[in-house]
C-alpha positions in Angstrom: 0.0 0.0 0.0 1.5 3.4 -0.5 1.3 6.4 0.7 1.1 10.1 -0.5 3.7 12.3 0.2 3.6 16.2 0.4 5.4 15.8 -3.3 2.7 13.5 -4.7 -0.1 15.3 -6.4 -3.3 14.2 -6.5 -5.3 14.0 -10.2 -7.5 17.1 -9.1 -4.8 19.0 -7.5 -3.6 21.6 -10.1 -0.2 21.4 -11.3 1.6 24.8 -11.8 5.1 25.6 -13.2 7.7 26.7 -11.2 7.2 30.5 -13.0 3.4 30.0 -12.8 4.0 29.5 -8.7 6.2 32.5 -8.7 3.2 34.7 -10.4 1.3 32.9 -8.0 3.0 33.6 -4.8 3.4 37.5 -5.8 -0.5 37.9 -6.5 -0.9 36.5 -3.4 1.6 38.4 -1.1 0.9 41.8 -3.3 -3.0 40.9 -2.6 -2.1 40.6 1.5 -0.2 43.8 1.9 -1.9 45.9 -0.3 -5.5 44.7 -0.2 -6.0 44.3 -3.6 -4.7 42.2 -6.6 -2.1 43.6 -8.6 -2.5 45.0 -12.1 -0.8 43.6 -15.0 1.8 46.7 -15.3 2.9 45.8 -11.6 3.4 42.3 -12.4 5.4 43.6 -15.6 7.3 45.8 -13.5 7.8 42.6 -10.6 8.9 40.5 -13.0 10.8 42.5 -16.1 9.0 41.1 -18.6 6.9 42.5 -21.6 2.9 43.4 -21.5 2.1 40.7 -24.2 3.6 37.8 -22.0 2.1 39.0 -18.9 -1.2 39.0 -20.0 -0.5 35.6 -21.5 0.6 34.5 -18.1 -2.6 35.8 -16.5 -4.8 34.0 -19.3 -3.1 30.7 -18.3 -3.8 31.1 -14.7 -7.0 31.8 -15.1 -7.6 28.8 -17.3 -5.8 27.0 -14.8 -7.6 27.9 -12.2 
């Protein structure tokens, strides 16, 4: 019989990227200290990367999710 570890994902948990966690994690703490979610220009700004694959990023999240 086995057992599930921490590292084991289940079918119905979702199963992010690495950089998809990282977007992740900074909507999240941006959304605790501020009190609201960030806007796609802060996330461009967080993570030096251009409009076009920002939104892209937040499409894919969303599908995800």
């Amino acid at each position: 019989m086995s057992q599930n570890s921490d590292a084991e994902l289940t079918p119905s948990s979702p199963r992010f990227t690495p950089v998809q966690g990282q977007y992740l994690a900074f909507i999240y703490a941006y959304t605790q200290v501020l009190g609201r979610p960030p806007a796609e220009a802060d996330l461009q700004r967080y993570f030096h990367i251009t409009p076009p694959s920002v939104h892209q990023m937040v499409l894919t999240l969303e599908r995800l999710g």
